[in-house]
BAZA-399181 format. One record per residue: residue in three letters; x, y negated, z of N, C-alpha, C in turn. Coordinates in pm, whole numbers, plus 50000, padded with zeros to 5 digits. Example, Ala and Ser with C-alpha at 12.3 -4.5 7.8 and 13.67 -1.06 7.14 Angstrom:
<pts>
ala513195056950780512305045050780513205033050780;ser512855022550708513675010650714512904999750787;
</pts>
This chain:
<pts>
unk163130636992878164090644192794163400656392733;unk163400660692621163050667492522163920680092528;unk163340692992563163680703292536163420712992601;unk164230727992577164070740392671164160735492845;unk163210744692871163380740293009163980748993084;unk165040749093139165650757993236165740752493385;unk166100762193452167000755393590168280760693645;unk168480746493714169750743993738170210744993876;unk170730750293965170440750494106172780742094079;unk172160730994223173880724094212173790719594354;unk174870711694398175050701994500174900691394473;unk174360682494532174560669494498176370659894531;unk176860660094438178280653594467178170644094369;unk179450638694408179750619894274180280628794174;unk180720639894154180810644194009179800652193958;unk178540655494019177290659093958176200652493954;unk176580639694000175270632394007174680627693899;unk175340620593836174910620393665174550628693574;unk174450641893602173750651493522172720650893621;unk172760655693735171470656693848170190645793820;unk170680633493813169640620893745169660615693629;unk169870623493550169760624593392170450616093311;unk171290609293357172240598893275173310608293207;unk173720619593219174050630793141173410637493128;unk172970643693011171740652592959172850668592905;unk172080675892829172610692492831171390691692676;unk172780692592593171880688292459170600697792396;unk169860694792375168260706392372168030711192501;unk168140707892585167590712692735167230704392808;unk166480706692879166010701993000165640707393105;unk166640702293218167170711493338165700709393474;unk165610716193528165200712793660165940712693733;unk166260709493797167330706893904166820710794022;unk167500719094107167430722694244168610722094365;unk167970715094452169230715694533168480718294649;unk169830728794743169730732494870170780738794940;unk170720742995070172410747395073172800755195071;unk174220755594984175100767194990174760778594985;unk174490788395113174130797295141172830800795094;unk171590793195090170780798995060170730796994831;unk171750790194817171530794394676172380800994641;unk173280805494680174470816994692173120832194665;unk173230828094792172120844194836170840845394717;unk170680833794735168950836294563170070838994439;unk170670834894386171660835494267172440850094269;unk172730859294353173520869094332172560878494378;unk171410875894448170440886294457169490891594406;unk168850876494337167860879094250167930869194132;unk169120863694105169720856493951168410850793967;unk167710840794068167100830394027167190816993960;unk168190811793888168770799493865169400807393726;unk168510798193634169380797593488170960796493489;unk171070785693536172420780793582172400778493676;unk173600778693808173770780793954175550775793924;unk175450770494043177010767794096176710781394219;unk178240788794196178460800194265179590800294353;unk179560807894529180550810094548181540817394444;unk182470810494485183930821494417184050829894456;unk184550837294585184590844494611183670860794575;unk182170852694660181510863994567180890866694462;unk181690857194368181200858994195182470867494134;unk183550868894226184570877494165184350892394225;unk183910887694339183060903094423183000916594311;unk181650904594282180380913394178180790911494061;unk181910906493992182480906793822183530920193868;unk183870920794008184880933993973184170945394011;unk182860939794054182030959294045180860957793937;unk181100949993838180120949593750178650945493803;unk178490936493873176700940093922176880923293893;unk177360914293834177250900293820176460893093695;unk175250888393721174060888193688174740870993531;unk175700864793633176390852293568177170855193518;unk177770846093381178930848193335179610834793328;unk180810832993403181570817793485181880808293341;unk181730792393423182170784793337183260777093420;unk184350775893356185410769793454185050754393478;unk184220751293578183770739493626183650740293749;unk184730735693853184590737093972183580723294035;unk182700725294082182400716094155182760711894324;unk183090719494373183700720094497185200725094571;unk186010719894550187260721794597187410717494741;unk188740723794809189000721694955190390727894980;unk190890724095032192140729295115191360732295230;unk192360743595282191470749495443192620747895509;unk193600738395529193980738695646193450736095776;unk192670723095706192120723095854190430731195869;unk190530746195860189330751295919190250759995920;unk191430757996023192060772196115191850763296244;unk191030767996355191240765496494190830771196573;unk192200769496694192550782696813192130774996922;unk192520779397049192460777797160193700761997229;unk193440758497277194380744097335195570750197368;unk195000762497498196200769597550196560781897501;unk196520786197432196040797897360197940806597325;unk198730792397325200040794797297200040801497101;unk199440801497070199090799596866199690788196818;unk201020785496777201010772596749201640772996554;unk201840787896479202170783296396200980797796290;unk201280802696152200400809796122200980823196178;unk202170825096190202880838296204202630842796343;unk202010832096437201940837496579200530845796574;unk200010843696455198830851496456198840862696409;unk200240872496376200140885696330199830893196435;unk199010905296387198680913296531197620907096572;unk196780897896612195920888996641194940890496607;unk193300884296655191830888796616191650876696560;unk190850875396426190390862296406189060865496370;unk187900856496424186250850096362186370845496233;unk185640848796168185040843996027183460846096045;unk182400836595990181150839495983180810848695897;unk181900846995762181710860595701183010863395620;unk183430875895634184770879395515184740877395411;unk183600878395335183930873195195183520859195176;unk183520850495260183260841495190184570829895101;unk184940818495038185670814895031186740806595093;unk186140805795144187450798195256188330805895298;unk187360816395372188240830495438189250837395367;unk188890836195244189520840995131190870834295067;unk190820820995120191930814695073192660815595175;unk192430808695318192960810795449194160818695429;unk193550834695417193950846995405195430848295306;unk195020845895214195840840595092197380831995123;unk196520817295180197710810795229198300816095349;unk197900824195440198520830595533199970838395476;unk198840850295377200120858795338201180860095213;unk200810838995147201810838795045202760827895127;unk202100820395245203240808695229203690812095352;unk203200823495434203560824295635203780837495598;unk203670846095489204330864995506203350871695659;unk201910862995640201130872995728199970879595656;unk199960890195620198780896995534197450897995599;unk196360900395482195200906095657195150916495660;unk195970924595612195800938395675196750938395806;unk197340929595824198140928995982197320921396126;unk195990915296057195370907196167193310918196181;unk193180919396301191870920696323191080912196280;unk189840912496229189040905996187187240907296269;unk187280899496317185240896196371184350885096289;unk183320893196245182410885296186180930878996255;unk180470872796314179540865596348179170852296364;unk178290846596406177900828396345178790828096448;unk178910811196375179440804596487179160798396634;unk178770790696625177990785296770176620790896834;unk175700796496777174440797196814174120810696752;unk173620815196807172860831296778172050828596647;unk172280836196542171210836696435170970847196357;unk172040859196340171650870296286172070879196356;unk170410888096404170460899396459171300908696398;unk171470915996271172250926496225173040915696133;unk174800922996120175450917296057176170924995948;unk175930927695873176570939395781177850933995807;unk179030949295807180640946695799180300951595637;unk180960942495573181790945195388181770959295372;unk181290960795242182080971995185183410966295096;unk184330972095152185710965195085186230975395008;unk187270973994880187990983994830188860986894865;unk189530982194973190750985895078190100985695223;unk190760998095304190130993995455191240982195511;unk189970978795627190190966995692189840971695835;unk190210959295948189690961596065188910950196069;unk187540954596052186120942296047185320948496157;unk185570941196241183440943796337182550932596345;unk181230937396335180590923796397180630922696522;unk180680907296534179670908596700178570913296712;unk177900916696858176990924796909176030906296896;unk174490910296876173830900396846173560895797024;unk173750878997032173940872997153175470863697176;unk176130874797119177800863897054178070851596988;unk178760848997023178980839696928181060835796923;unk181180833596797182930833096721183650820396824;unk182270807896857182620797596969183260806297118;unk181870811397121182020819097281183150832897311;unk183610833697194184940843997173185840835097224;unk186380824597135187000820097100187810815497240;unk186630806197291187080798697416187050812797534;unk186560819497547187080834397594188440840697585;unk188810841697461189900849097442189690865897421;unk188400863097350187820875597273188580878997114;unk188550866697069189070859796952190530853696973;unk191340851896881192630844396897192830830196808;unk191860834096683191620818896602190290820596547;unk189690810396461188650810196432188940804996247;unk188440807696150188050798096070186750798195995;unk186440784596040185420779695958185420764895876;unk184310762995786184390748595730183990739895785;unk183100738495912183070732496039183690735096090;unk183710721196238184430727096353183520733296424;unk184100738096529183320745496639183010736896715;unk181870737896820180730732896897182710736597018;unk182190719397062183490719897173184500712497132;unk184640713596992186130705296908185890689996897;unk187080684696976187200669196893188530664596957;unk188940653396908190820652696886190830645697012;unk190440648097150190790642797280191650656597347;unk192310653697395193430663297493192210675897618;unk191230673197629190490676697707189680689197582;unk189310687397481189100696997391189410710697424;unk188530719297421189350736097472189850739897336;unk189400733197220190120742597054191150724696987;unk192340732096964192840723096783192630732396729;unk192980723896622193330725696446194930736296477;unk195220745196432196170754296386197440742696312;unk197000734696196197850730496193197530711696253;unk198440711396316197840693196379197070679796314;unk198650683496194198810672396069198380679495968;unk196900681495950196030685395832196700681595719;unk196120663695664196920666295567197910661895506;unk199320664895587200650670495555200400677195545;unk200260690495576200390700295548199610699695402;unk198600699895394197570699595288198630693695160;unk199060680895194200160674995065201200683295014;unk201730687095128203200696295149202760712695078;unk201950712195057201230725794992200870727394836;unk200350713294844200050711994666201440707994616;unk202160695194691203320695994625204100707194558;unk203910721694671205150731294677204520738594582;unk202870738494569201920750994439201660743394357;unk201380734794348200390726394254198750731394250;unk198950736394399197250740694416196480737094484;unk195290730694435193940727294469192820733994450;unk192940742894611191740752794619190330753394578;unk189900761494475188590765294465187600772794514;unk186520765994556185320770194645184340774294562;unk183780764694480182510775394396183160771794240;unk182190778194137182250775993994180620776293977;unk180280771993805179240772093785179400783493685;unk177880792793683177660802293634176130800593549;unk176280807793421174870812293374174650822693384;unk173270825393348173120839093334172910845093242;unk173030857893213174180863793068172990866192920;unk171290861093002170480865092908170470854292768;unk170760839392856170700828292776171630827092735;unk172590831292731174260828692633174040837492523;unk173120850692560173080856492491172170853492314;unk170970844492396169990838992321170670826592270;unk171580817192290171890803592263173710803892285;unk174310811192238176050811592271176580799292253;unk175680787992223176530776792221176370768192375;unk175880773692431174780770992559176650761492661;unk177030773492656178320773792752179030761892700;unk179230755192608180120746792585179450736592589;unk177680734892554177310724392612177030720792766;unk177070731692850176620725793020178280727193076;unk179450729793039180660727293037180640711392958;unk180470709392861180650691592828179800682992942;unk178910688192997177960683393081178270676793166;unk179320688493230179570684493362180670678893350;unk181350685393244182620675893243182630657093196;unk181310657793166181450642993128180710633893260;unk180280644293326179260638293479180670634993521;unk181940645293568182680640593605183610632693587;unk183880629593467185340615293409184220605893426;unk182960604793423182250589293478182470588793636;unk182510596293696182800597693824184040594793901;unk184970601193808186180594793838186640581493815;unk186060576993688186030565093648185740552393774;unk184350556493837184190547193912185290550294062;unk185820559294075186770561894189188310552894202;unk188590555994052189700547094034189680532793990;unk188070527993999187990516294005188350505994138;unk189010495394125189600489694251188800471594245;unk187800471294161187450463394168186330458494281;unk184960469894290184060469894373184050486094387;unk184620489294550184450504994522183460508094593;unk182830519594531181110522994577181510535194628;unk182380540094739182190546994860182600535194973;unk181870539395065182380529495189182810536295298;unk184340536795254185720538695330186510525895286;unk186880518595411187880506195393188940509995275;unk189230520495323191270523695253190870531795136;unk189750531395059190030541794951190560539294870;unk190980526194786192050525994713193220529194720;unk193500530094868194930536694952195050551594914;unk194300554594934193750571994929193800573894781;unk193100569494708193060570094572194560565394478;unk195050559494535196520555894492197300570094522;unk197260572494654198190582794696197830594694572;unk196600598594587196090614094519197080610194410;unk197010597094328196950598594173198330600494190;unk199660593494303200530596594250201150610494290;unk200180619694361200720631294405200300643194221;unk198960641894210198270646194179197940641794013;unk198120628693980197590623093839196040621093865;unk195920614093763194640610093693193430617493720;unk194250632093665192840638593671192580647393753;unk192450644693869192700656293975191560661794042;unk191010659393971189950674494015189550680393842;unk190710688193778190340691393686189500705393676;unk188990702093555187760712693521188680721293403;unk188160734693344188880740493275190090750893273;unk190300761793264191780768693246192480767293313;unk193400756893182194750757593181195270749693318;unk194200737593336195210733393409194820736893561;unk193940750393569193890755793678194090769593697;unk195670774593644196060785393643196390791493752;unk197420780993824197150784393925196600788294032;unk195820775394039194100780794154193500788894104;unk193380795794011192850807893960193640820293994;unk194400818693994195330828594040195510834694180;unk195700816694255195400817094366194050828894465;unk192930829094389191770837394414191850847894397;unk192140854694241192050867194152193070876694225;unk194830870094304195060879694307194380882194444;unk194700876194553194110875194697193040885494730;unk192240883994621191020891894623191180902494609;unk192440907394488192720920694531193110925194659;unk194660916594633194880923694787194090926394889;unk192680914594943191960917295032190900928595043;unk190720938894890189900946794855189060939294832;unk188680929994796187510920994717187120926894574;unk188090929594545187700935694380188750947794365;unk188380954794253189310968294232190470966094140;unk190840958094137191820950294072192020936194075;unk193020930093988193220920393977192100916493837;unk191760902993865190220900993723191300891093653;unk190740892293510191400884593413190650875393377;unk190960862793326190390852093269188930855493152;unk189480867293073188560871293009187610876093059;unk187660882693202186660892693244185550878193349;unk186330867993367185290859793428184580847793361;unk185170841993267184720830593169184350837393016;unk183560824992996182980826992901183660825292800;unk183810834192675185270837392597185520817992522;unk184280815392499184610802092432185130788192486;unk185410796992598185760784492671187330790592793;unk187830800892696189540805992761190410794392728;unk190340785292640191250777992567191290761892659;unk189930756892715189640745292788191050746792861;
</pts>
């Protein structure tokens, strides 16, 4: 492929894979592609804007757009969505059995800002009336010792954040009763659905609840977005609407083959079952890219983040996307 060469740092998923192996191209460019995880392209991308283009946490891309230090400027292309119900889990006996028993209460996070925590938080104190300024908060890994010093946030609202002392661990709280819940996007070292388990899931019936949620919002949580960085929009402003067609066309081939029921190329017995259900909860296009039809889940973040002191306000559509693309 013929052109500028940039890079691209992504995940590998069925809605990026076709740009990732070039069967969708990024018209006059040519991407390098990098993949690795999460965290460590999180951390290169907001520290040292290594990646032309980067898929970004959400969370801390609204961080750094509400203190100005954000190196990217967002394209509404989620590549990673999640409901977090199920990364709330307590103790067996712990007597925790709904979100409200957790006011007053300590909870583990590996880290406060990240996104999950962020939504958690959110759905706590829009759909259970528990805020986090009513719950303690501990930050350290989960299962296994790995960072000696743990910075607590600088937040724009106080909070009650400590780390653990290095040797801890959010597991070894947990099943202690150092901690009262835990969330993470794993389970914890110890968890699995036998009665003998020392941790559940917070809520049992994941996803019911999970259904019973989008039904009641029409929201399907966002985890990262993809971002450029502000030198090449600046040099090429048409840049944004082509790696937005990009991905958006990686993904309707993607979906395409999902809602195919002829030969399906994941191997799960029931996915046409699964895929029936989404479409009739959800429609066609349900992992949409763009705006409008993610006002909500946008919302969902922007305000949360205030409340949680994540940002010094509430951020506007304008202040995070790229203006040519408010209308998608």
């Amino acid at each position: 492929m013929d052109g500028k060469a940039i890079t691209l740092a992504c995940g590998d998923f069925d809605r990026t894979r076709l740009l990732l192996d070039g069967t969708v191209g990024i018209e006059g460019y040519k991407p390098k592609f990098l993949m690795m995880s999460p965290e460590e392209m999180f951390r290169r991308a907001f520290e040292g804007a290594e990646f032309d283009i980067s898929e970004l946490s959400a969370s801390t891309f609204l961080m750094h757009v509400g203190r100005g230090t954000c190196a990217y400027v967002g394209l509404p292309v989620f590549p990673s969505r999640a409901f977090r119900h199920a990364a709330i889990y307590v103790r067996a006996n712990g007597g925790i059995d709904k979100p409200q028993d957790l006011r007053g209460k300590t909870i583990g996070v590996r880290s406060y800002l990240n996104t999950a925590a962020l939504v958690v938080r959110g759905l706590f104190a829009d759909e259970y009336g528990v805020g986090s300024g009513e719950i303690s908060w501990r930050i350290g890994d989960v299962d296994d010792p790995e960072r000696k010093e743990i910075p607590v946030p600088r937040l724009e609202k106080p909070a009650d954040i400590k780390a653990l002392a290095f040797g801890k661990t959010l597991t070894g709280e947990l099943l202690s009763g150092g901690i009262d819940a835990l969330i993470h996007y794993n389970p914890p070292r110890g968890f699995n659905h036998t009665t003998a388990s020392p941790f559940r899931r917070l809520f049992t019936d994941t996803a019911a609840a999970e259904r019973a949620y989008f039904k009641a919002t029409g929201i399907f949580p966002i985890m990262h977005l993809i971002g450029i960085r502000r030198p090449l929009l600046e040099d090429d402003p048409s840049l944004a609407r082509k790696v937005y067609d990009a991905f958006a066309k990686a993904k309707e081939l993607a979906m395409a083959d999902r809602l195919s029921q002829s030969s399906p190329k994941v191997s799960l017995r029931w996915l046409n079952d699964d895929v029936a259900r989404t479409v009739a909860l959800a429609g066609s296009d349900f992992w949409p890219y763009g705006i409008r039809k993610n006002e909500a889940a946008l919302a969902s973040l922007t305000r949360p983040a205030f409340d949680q002191g994540l940002t010094p306000r509430v951020l506007t559509m304008a202040e995070l996307f790229e203006p040519g693309l408010l209308e998608t």
